[in-house]
N, C-alpha and C positions, 0 to 999 in steps of 0.2 A: 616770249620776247619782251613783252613789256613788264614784266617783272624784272628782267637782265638790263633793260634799262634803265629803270626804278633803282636799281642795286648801285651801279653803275654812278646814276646822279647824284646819289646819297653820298660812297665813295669820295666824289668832287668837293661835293660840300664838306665832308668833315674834314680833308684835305684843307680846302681853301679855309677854312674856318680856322686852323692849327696854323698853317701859317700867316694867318692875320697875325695871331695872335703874338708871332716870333717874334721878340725884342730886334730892335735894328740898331741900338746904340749901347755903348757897355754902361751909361748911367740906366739904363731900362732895365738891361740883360739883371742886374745886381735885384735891383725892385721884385721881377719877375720869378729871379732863382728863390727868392726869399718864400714871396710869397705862394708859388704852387710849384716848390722843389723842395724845401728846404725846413716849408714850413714848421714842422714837427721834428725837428733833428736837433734844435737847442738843447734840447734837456736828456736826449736819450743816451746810450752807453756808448754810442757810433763815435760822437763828437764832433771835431775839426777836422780838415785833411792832416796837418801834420804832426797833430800832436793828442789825439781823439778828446780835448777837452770839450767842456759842455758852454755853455753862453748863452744870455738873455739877450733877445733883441732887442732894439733901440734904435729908434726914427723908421725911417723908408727903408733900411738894407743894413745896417750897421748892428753891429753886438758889444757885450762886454762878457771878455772870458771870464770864469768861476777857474780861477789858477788853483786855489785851496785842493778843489777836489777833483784833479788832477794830477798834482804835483808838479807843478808848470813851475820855475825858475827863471825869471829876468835875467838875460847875459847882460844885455848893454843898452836897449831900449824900451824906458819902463812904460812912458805910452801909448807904445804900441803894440808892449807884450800884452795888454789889459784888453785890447779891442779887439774885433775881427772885422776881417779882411777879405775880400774876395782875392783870391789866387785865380792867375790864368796859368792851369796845370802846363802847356804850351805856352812860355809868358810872349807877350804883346811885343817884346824886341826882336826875337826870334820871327815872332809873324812877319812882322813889317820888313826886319832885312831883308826879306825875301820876295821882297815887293819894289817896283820902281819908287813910289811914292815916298819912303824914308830916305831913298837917298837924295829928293829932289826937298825935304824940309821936313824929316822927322815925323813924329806921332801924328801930332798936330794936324800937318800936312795930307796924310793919310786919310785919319778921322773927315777932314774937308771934300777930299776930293779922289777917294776911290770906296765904293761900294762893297768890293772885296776883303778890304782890311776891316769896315765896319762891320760886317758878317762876323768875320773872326775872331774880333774884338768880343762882342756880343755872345757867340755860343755859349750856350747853355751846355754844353757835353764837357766842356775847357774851361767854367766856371764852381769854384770849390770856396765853403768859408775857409780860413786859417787862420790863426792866432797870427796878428800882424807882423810883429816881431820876426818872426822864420819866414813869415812873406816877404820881408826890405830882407831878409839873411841871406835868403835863396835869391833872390836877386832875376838877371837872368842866367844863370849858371845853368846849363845840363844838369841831367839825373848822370849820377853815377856813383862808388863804389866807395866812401870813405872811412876808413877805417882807425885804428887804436885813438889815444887821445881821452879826455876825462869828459862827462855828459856836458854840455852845452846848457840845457834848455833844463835841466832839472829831470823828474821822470820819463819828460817827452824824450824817445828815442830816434827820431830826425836828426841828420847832423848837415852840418857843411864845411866845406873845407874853401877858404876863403884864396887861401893861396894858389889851388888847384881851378877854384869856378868850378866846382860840383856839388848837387846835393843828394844824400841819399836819404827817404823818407821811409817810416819807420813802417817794418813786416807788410804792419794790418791794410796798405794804403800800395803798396807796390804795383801790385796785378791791376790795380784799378789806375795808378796813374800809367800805367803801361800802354792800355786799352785805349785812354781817350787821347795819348797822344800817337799812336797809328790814327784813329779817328780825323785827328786835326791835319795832319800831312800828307793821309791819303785825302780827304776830302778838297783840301786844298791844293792839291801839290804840290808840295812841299819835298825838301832836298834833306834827305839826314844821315850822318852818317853814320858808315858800316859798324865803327865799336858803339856807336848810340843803338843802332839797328838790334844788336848781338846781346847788349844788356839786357832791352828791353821787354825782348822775345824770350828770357830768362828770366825774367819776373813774372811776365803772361803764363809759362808755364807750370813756376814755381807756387801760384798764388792766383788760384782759378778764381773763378765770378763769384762773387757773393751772393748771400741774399737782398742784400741792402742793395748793390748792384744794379741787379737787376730792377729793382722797383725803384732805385734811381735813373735808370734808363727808360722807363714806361713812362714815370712824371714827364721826363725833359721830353721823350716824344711826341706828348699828347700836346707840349706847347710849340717845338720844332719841327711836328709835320713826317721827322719820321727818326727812325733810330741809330743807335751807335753800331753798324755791323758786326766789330768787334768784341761788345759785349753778348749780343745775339748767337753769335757764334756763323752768323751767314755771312763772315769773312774774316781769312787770319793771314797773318803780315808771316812774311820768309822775306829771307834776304834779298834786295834788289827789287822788291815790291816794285809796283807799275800801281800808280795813284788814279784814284780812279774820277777826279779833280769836280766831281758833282756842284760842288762850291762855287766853281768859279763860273759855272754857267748857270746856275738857277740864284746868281747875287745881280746881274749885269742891269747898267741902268736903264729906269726906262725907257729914254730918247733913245739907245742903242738897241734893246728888245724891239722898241716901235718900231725902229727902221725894217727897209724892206733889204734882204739877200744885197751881197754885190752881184749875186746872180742876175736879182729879179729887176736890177736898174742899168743892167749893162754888160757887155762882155769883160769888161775890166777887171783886174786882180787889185785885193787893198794894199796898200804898201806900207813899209814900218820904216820909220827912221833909226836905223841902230845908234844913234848918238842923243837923239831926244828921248826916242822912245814912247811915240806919239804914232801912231798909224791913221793913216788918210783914204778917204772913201773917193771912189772912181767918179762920182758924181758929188755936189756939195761943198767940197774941200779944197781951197785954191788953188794948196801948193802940192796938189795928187802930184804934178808935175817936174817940182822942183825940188825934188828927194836927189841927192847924187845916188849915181847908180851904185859908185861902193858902198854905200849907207843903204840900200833899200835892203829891204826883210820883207819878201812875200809871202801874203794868207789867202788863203782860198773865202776865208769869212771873217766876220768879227770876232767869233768867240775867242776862235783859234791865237786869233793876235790878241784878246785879251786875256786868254790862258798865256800866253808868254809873256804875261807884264807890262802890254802897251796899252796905254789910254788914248781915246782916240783927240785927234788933234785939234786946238781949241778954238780956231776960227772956220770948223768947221758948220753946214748951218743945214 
């Protein structure tokens, strides 16, 4: 028994130890990718996400691409064809629409005042270098299927179709952006849809797990506390998936963790304003009261109303 103890506390600790460790903000997440992700990937044969070029680091997170041995070609900006970039494989517009907080004042707004889109922001599993240039190209366009037309980028085989908002990124890189974007939508719960669904699960198939992969998946766990299921294979996206939104409950802040149950303070139910989009505590909260009844949105707890996109309302105390 005290050995299953002993196992057990150890367990905790390297847990709690891993997620100290997890970046909270995406100027960290970049630091962090570099340095115990990343670190040995400049010079090797792997390269960039979208264009497998090689690049010397430079300052806290930043690179300069080696175009020469690659065969990289400048379309239209030359610099930021020469730097890298971190990419959010899931980009940061995508995340936030999907969030109250961009429509109440943008990135900005978000990064200030929800915990949730900082998470986001920051994974490590949704952070890739890229040759900048096809970073601003790709934009936030969907992954999808673009076809004839003469090379873009020189060698790189990534394209985009600017008139469509799609990009399709080249063979070697498919199956991998496939993976970590179920990752980012089931984790979060996120809304995608059915022809995004249908592609995607056609490149997971087409363009199984790498080696690199995989020990790109061990890195980011050992700072993220835990892994890409996806990659693992201890879980795979069909259509109509049910998100399994882990995200949204292990981001919540700490005055809202601290608090106690609306159970454990009351019989009361918490209520949501569908027009603010601000949920009010049974106790604390002035205006539990003066919600009109066709505006209230009831939850049995907080998470559940912060799993729908409500922040709790801000005089409360």
């Amino acid at each position: 028994m005290k050995r299953l103890i002993a196992a057990s506390l150890a367990t905790l600790l390297i847990a709690s130890i891993a997620l100290a460790d997890a970046p909270s903000t995406f100027t960290a997440a970049k630091t962090v990718a570099k340095n115990k992700v990343f670190y040995d990937q400049a010079s090797t044969g792997l390269g960039d996400l979208y264009c497998g070029c090689p690049w010397e680091w430079v300052g806290k997170s930043g690179g300069r691409i080696d175009a020469a041995s690659c065969g990289y070609k400048t379309r239209a900006q030359q610099t930021r064809a020469e730097r890298i970039e971190w990419e959010h494989i899931v980009p940061a517009w995508i995340l936030g629409h999907q969030r109250q907080c961009w429509q109440n004042g943008g990135r900005k707004h978000c990064v200030a005042d929800d915990p949730v889109f900082s998470a986001m922001e920051a994974d490590l599993f949704n952070l890739y270098p890229s040759v900048g240039e096809v970073n601003g190209d790709r934009s936030n366009y969907q992954y999808g299927v673009v076809a004839g037309g003469a090379a873009q980028y020189g060698a790189c085989t990534t394209r985009v179709d600017f008139k469509a908002r799609a990009a399709e990124p080249r063979d070697e890189v498919k199956g991998l952006v496939a993976r970590s974007t179920f990752y980012m939508y089931d984790r979060y719960g996120l809304t995608m849809s059915r022809q995004q669904q249908q592609l995607l699960m056609a490149w997971d198939r087409q363009h199984p797990v790498s080696t690199w992969e995989r020990e790109w998946d061990s890195r980011t766990a050992k700072v993220m506390g835990h892994h890409n299921p996806f990659i693992t294979g201890e879980r795979a996206w069909t259509l109509g998936h049910k998100p399994s939104r882990e995200g949204l409950l292990s981001q919540l802040p700490t005055r809202i963790a601290a608090r106690p149950s609306a159970k454990a303070v009351g019989s009361g139910l918490i209520i949501g304003n569908r027009n603010s989009r601000v949920y009010h505590l049974p106790q604390g909260c002035p205006s539990y009261a003066k919600v009109a009844p066709k505006n209230q949105e009831i939850f049995s707890n907080e998470s559940a109303a912060i799993a729908a996109g409500y922040r709790m309302a801000g005089n409360c105390r």
